[in-house]
C-alpha atoms as one frame of an Amber mdcrd trajectory, in Angstrom:
protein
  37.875 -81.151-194.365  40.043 -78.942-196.391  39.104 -80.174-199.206  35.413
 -78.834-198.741  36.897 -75.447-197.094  38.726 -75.073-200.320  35.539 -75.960
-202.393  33.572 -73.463-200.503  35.561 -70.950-200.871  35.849 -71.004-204.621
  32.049 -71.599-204.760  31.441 -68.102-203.282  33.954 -66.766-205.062  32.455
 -67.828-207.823  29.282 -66.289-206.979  30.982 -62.994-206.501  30.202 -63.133
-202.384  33.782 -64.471-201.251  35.153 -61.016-201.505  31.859 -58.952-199.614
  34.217 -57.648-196.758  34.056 -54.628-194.338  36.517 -52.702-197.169  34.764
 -53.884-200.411  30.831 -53.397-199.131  31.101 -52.214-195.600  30.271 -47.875
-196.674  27.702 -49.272-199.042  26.283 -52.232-196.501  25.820 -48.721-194.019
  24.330 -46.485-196.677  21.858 -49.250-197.313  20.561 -49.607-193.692  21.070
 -46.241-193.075  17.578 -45.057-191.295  18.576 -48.214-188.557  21.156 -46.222
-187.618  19.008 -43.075-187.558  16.405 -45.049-185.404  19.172 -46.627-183.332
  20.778 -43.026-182.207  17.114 -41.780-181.379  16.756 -44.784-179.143  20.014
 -43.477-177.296  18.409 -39.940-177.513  15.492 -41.134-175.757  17.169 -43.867
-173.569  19.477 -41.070-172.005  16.334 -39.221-171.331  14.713 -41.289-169.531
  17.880 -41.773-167.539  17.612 -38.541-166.379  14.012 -38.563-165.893  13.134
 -38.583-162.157  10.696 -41.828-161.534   7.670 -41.545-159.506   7.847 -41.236
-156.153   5.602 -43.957-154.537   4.420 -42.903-150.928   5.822 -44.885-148.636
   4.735 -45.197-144.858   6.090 -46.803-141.612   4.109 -49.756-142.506   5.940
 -50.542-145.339   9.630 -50.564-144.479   9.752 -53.955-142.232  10.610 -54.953
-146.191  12.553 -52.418-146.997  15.604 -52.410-144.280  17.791 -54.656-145.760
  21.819 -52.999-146.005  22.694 -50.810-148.452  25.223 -53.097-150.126  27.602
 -52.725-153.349  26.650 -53.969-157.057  28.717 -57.826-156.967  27.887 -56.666
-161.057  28.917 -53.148-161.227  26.774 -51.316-163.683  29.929 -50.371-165.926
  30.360 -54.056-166.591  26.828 -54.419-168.149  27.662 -53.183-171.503  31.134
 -55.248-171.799  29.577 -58.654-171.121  25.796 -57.551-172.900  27.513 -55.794
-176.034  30.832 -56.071-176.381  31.486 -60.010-175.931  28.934 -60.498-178.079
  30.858 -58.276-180.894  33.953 -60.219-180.119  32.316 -63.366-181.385  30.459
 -61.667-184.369  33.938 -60.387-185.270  35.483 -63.732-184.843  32.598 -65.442
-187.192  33.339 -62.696-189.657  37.474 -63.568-189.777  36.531 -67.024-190.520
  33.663 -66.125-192.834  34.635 -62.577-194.615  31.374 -62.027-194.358  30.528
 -58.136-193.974  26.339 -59.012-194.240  26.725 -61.245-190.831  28.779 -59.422
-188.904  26.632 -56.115-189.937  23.589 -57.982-189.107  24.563 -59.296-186.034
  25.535 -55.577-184.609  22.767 -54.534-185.370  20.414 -56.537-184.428  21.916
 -56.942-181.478  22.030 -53.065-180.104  18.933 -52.802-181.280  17.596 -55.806
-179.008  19.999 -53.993-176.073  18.311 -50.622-176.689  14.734 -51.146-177.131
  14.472 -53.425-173.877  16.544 -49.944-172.024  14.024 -48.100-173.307  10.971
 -50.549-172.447  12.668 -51.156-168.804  13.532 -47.140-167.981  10.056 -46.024
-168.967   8.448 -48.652-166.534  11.271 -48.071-163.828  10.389 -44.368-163.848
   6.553 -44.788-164.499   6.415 -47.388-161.139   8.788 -45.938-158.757   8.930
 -48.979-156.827  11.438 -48.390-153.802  14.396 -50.705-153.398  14.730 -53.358
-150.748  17.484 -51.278-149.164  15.517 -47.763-149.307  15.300 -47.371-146.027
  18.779 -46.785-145.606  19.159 -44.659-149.093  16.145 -42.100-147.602  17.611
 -42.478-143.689  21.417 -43.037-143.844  21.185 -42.061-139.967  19.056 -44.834
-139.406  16.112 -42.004-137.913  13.378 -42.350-139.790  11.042 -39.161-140.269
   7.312 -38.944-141.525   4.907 -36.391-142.850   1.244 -36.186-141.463   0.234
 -38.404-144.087   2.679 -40.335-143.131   4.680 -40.060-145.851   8.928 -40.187
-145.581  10.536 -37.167-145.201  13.722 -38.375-146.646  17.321 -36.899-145.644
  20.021 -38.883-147.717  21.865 -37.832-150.591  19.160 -36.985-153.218  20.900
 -39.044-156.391  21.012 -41.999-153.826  16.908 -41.743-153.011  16.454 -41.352
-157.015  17.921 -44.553-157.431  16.088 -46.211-154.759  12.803 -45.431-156.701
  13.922 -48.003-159.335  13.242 -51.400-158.268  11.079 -52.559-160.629  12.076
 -53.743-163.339  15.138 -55.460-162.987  17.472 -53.043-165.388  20.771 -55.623
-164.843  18.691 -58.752-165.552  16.732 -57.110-168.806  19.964 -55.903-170.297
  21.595 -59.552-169.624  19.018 -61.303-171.533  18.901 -58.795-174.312  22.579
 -59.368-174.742  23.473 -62.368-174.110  20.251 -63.824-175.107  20.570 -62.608
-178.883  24.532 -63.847-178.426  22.535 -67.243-177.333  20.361 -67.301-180.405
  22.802 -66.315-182.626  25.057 -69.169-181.480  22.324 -71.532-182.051  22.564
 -70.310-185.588  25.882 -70.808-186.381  26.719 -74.422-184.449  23.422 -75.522
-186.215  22.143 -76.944-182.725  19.059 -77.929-183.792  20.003 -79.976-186.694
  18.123 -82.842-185.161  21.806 -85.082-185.135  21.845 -85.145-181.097  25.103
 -82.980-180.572  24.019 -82.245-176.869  27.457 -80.093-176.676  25.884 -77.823
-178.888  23.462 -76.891-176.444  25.672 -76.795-173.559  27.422 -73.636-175.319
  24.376 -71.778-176.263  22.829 -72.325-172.422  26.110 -70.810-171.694  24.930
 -66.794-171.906  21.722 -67.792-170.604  23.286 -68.714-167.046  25.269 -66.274
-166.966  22.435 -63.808-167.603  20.452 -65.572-164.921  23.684 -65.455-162.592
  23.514 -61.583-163.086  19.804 -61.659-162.155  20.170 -63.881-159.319  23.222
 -61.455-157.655  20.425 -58.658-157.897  18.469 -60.127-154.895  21.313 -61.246
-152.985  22.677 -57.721-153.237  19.542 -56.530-151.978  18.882 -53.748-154.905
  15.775 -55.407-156.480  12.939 -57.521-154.898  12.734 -61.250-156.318   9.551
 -60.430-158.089  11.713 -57.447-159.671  14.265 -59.616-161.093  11.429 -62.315
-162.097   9.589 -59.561-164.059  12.898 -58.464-165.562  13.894 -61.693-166.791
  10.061 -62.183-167.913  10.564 -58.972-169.723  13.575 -59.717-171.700  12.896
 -63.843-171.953   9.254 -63.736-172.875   8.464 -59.963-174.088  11.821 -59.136
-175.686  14.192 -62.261-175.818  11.018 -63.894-177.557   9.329 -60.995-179.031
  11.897 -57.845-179.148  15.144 -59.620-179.226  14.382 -62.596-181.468  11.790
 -60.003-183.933  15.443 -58.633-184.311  17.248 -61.496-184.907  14.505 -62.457
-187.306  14.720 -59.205-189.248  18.461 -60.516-190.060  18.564 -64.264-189.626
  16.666 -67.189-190.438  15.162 -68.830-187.030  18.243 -71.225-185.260  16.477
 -74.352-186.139  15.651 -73.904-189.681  18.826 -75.759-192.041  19.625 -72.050
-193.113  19.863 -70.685-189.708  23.600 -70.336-189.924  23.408 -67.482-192.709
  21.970 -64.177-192.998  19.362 -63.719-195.237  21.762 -61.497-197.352  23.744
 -64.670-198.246  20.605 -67.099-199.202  19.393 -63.717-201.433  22.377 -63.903
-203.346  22.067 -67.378-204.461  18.541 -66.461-205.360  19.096 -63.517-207.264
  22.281 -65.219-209.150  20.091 -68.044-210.069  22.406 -70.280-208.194  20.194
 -71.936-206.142  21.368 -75.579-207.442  25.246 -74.776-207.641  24.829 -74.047
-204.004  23.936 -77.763-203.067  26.889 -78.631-203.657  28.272 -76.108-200.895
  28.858 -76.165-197.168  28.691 -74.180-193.851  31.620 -72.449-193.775  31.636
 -72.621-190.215  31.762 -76.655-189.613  32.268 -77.995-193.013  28.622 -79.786
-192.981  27.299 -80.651-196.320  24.412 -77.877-197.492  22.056 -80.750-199.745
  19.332 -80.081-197.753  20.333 -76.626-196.167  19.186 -74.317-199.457  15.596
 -75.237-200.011  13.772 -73.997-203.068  12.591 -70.843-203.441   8.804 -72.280
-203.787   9.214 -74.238-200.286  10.676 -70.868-198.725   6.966 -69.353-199.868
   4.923 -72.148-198.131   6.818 -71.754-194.860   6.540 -69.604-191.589   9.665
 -68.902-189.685  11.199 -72.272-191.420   8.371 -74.417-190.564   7.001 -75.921
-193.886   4.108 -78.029-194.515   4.409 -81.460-196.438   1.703 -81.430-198.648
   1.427 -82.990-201.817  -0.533 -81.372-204.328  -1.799 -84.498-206.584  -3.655
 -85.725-203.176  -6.819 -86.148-203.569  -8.792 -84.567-200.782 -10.560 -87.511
-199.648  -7.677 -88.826-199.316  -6.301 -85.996-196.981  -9.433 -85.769-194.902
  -9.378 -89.905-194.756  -5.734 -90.301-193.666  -4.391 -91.754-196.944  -2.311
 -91.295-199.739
């Protein structure tokens, strides 16, 4: 095992990309992606707007509030905690791959990627909060904290709580703690699936068991949203939907993608940075002889050919042959 550690190492040194760290290409790394970052801080601009954009307020009679008196109740996930478990833990494992690795290109990536999966699913899930104005399960209580309930001739509340309290009772739907989970932790879960190779089709069930991990937790934190009486179930549902089919498969995986090969492909525990530098040192065949620097694993069949990268689609390629005769592919034969 150290043996091939040692081998790796002097392979990429070799190649010059043993030594890309945040010091040698880290202000350089930066420049490059520069307009991200640009793009990323007017997401914040316009996140923090719509934070402090009033949402709709949804006319709500009489009629409606047998579903809407349930107790005002405390967060059992306090917001403030949403961005250490989303971001943060997430960053403590990129920086831990990056201390074994030295590799400035993943651990840029990966922070990238994944605040950019975080913000664009805050910005997706604000603008619908605030365009839907659904009221809470507990707004009863926000608009009447007397318990005397008051109605216009239309019959309309005339609510007399604390006015930030109401606000926030006109944001049930989406789920805001469940999309933010699954942005987070579902990019963490992805890139985990990278890195332990867990699709390398040799049965290491363990493998899976630690990339499920951030999952349940994520659906933990959606699940505490009903029992804390802050979202309806079909709330939470459509904020996990959100984030696990609109952005953990479209947004957060598109950003993934823009970064890292797909989990199950045999080069989804690199950034593309690393597999471009082969290719544009020519060293496409020294680097069969390398391994994944993160479990030792032989990389023979891990760099493909720069021709069978071209006939691919998110690492799925197509076995063809091309001195098959057609008849013989429309026949069954070879």
């Amino acid at each position: 095992m150290q043996y091939k550690m040692r081998e790796v190492q002097m392979r990429e040194f070799q190649l010059g990309y043993g030594v890309r760290t945040v010091r040698s290409h880290g202000a350089s790394l930066a420049k490059t992606h520069m307009h991200d970052w640009l793009i990323l801080l007017l997401l914040v601009v316009i996140e923090f707007i719509l934070y402090l954009t009033p949402p709709f307020y949804r006319y709500v009679g009489k009629d409606m509030m047998t579903d809407l008196k349930y107790p005002l109740l405390d967060n059992t996930v306090p917001v403030w905690t949403v961005p250490i478990y989303a971001v943060l833990l997430p960053v403590v494992i990129f920086l831990l791959v990056y201390f074994r690795r030295r590799d400035i290109y993943d651990l840029h990536h990966a922070i990238l990627g994944l605040l950019f999966s975080i913000l664009v699913t805050a910005v997706i899930t604000d603008a619908i909060k605030n365009a839907v104005g659904r009221p809470r399960p507990d707004f009863f209580w926000r608009c009447f904290p007397d318990g005397k309930d008051v109605y216009d001739q239309l019959g309309n509340v005339i609510c007399n709580g604390e006015e930030s309290v109401i606000r926030e009772g006109h944001k049930s739907f989406p789920s805001g703690h469940t999309s933010w989970s699954f942005a987070g932790l579902g990019f963490l879960s992805l890139y985990l699936s990278g890195k332990l190779q867990a699709f390398d089709r040799e049965g290491h069930v363990a493998k899976l068991c630690i990339v499920f991990l951030p999952l349940l937790a994520a659906s933990l934190v959606a699940i505490s949203r009903v029992d804390d009486y802050w979202h309806h179930w079909q709330d939470v549902f459509a904020g996990g939907l959100l984030e696990a089919s609109f952005a953990g498969l479209v947004v957060a995986t598109f950003c993934y993608l823009q970064f890292f090969p797909p989990p199950y492909h045999p080069q989804g525990w690199g950034p593309y940075a690393y597999f471009r530098e082969l290719e544009e040192s020519g060293a496409y065949s020294q680097a069969a002889a390398t391994v994944n620097p993160l479990n030792a694993e032989p990389l023979d069949s891990h760099v493909e050919s720069k021709e069978d990268d071209n006939d691919g689609f998110l690492g799925m390629h197509l076995a063809r042959d091309s001195t098959m005769p057609l008849e013989d592919v429309e026949s069954g034969r070879r």
